[in-house]
N, C-alpha and C positions, 0 to 999 in steps of 0.2 A: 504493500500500500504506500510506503512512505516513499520509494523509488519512483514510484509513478506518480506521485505528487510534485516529487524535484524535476522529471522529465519534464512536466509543463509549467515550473516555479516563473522562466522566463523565455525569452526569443530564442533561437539558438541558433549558430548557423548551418547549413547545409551545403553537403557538396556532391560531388557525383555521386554517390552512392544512395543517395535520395532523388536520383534522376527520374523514377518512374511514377512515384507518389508527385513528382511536382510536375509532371507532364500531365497527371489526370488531371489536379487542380486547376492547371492553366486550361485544359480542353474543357473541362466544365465552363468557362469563360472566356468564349474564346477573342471578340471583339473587343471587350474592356482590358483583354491581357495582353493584347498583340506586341507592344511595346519593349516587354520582356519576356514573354515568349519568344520570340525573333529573336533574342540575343541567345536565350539559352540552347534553342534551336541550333544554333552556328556555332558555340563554342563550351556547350555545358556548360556545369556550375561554380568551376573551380574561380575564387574569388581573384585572380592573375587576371586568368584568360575573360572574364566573365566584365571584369572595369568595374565589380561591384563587388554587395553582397548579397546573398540567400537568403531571408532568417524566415524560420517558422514559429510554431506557437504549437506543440501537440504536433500535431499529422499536418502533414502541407495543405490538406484539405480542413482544415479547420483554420489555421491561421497564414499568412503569406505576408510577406511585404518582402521588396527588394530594396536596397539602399547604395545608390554610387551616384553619378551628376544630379541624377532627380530622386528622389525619395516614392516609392511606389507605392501602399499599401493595397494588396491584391485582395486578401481574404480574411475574415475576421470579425469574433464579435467584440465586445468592450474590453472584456478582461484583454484580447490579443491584440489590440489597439495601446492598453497600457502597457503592454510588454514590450511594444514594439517603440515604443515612446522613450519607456526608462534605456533600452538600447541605444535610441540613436543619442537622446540625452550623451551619456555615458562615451560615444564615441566623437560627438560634437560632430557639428554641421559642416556635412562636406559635399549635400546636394545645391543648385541651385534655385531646385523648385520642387515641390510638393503636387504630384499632381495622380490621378484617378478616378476612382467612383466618388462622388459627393458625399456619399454616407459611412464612407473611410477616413478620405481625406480630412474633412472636417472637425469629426472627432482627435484624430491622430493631432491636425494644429493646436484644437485646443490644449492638448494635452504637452504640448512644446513650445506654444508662444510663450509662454513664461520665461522660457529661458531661451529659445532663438528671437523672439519675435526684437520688435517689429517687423512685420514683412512689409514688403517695397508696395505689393498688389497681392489682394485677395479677389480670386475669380470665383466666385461660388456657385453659378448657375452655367455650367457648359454642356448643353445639349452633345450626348454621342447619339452619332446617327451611322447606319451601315445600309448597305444596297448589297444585295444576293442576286445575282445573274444582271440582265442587261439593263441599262439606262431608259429612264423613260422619254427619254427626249433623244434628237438624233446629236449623236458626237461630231465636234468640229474637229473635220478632217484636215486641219490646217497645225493643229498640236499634233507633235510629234516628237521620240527621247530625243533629247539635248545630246549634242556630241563632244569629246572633253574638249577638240578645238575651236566651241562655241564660247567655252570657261567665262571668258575676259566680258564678252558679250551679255552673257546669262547674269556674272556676280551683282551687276548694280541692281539689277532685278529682286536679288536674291536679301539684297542688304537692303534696299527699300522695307522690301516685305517685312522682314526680321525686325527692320525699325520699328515698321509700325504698330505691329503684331504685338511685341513683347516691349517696348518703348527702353529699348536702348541699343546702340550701337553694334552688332559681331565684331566689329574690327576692334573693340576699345581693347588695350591690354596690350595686346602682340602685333598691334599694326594688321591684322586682318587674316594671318599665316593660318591659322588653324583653322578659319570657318572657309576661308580658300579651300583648305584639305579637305572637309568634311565637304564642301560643294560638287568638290569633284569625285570623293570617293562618289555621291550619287550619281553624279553623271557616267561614270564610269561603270556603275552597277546597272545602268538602265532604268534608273527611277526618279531620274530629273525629263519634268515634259515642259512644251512650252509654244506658242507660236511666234512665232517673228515675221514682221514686218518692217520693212527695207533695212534689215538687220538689226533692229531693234526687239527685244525681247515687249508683246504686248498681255501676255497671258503665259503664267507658271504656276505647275505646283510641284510638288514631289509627293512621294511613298518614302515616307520617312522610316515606316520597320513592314517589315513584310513577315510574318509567320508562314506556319503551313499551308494556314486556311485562311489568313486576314493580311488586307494590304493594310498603312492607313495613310492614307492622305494627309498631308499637310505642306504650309506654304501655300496656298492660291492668292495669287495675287495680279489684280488686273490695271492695267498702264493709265493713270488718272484723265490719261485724253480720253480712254477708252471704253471705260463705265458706264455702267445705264445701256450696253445694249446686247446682252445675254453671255460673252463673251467666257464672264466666269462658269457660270453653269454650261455651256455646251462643253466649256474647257475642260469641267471635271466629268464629265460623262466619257470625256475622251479617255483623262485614267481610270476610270472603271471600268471599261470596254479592254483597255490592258489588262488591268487584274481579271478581268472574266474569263479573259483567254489564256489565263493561266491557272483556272478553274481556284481563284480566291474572291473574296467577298470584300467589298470596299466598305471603308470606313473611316470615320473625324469627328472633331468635337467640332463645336464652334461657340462663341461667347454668345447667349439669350440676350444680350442686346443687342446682338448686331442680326435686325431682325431683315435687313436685305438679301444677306447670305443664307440666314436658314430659308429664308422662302426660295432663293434659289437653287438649293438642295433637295427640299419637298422636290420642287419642278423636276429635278434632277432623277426622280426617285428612292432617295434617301429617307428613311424612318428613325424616329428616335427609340434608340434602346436599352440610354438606362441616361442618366445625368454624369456627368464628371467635375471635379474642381479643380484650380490649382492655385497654389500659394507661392508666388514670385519677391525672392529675395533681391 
């Protein structure tokens, strides 16, 4: 009795050898996990290879949270939320952002603003939406992957977006090197799209993690000449129509006040399938 009591005293970490209990957990969920599902997918759990960590609470299927750039809390009810809390406490903040399901995430901040807060932006109401097979609208056949010797071309697009999106600079810090690298590794991965016009990027997004079964979209951003005339919605039907032909299911949040894009998404054929938040440091 008392053994089995310490098992679940607190978070613990996991590593490969917990690979099978965390692949069901993540396939019980599989659009709110995509995120890191995708990573453990490609490189297991070992916390090296992985740029993070594992931790459970009990059985992966009772409690989950990841913890490396973003803080994730996958699965969990109160008790695995305080575990997960006194954890990161204890290991001090080394994500950016705090981001998930609403009914995670939220709790989880409460339970650490004390000691990381304040944060920069609390996002609390972020619609997750996904599409299963083809777009309800016809895809603009004018987006198309990015090629790496677009790079130069694609990045102000790319930094626009990021600025506006998340309200601060990629390039701040290192002069721009590393959101350069992470640009191109998509492009180079085949999951930066985009149209151009007289070589001008006017319409991008990417698939920011791709699982087995879930792409998810992110970065749609359309050229402020260019707005108001469907541009972004046919644009993302056009990454759906990719992920469908690779028999995966598309999926994104997007912030409930930005009530032009969810309706462009609806049009899209996108449904909402659970809420997400995020806490931006």
């Amino acid at each position: 009795m008392m053994s089995s009591v310490l098992r679940v005293a607190g978070a613990r970490l996991l590593d490969d050898r917990h690979r099978s209990g965390v692949h069901d957990a993540l396939d019980a969920d599989p659009v709110a996990s995509c995120m890191v599902a995708a990573r453990i997918e490609a490189v297991g759990l070992d916390p090296w290879r992985l740029g993070g960590e594992l931790w459970s609470y009990g059985a992966p299927a009772d409690g989950l949270c990841f913890s490396g750039a973003n803080l994730v809390p996958l699965r969990g009810e109160r008790s695995a939320i305080r575990a997960f809390a006194d954890r990161a406490r204890r290991s001090g903040r080394v994500c950016s952002s705090l981001v998930g399901r609403a009914e995670l995430v939220l709790p989880l901040w409460d339970e650490l603003a004390p000691v990381w807060g304040p944060a920069r932006e609390i996002r609390a109401d972020q619609p997750l939406m996904s599409l299963y097979g083809m777009p309800a609208i016809p895809a603009d056949p004018h987006v198309r992957p990015v090629r790496i010797d677009e790079l130069d071309r694609y990045l102000p697009a790319a930094v626009a977006m990021f600025t506006e999106e998340v309200g601060v600079d990629p390039r701040d810090g290192d002069g721009g090197a590393g959101y350069r690298a992470r640009v191109a590794e998509l492009i180079n991965s085949g999951r930066a799209f985009a149209r151009f016009h007289d070589g001008e990027v006017v319409f991008k997004a990417e698939v920011g993690a791709m699982s087995r079964t879930v792409g998810q979209i992110q970065g749609v951003w359309v050229h402020p000449s260019w707005r108001g005339h469907g541009l972004g919605t046919a644009g993302t039907a056009s990454v759906a129509v990719a992920l469908a032909s690779m028999g995966r299911c598309a999926s994104l949040y997007v912030n409930a006040f930005n009530g032009p894009a969810r309706a462009a998404y609806r049009r899209a054929g996108f449904t909402q399938v659970a809420q997400f938040a995020t806490v931006l440091f």
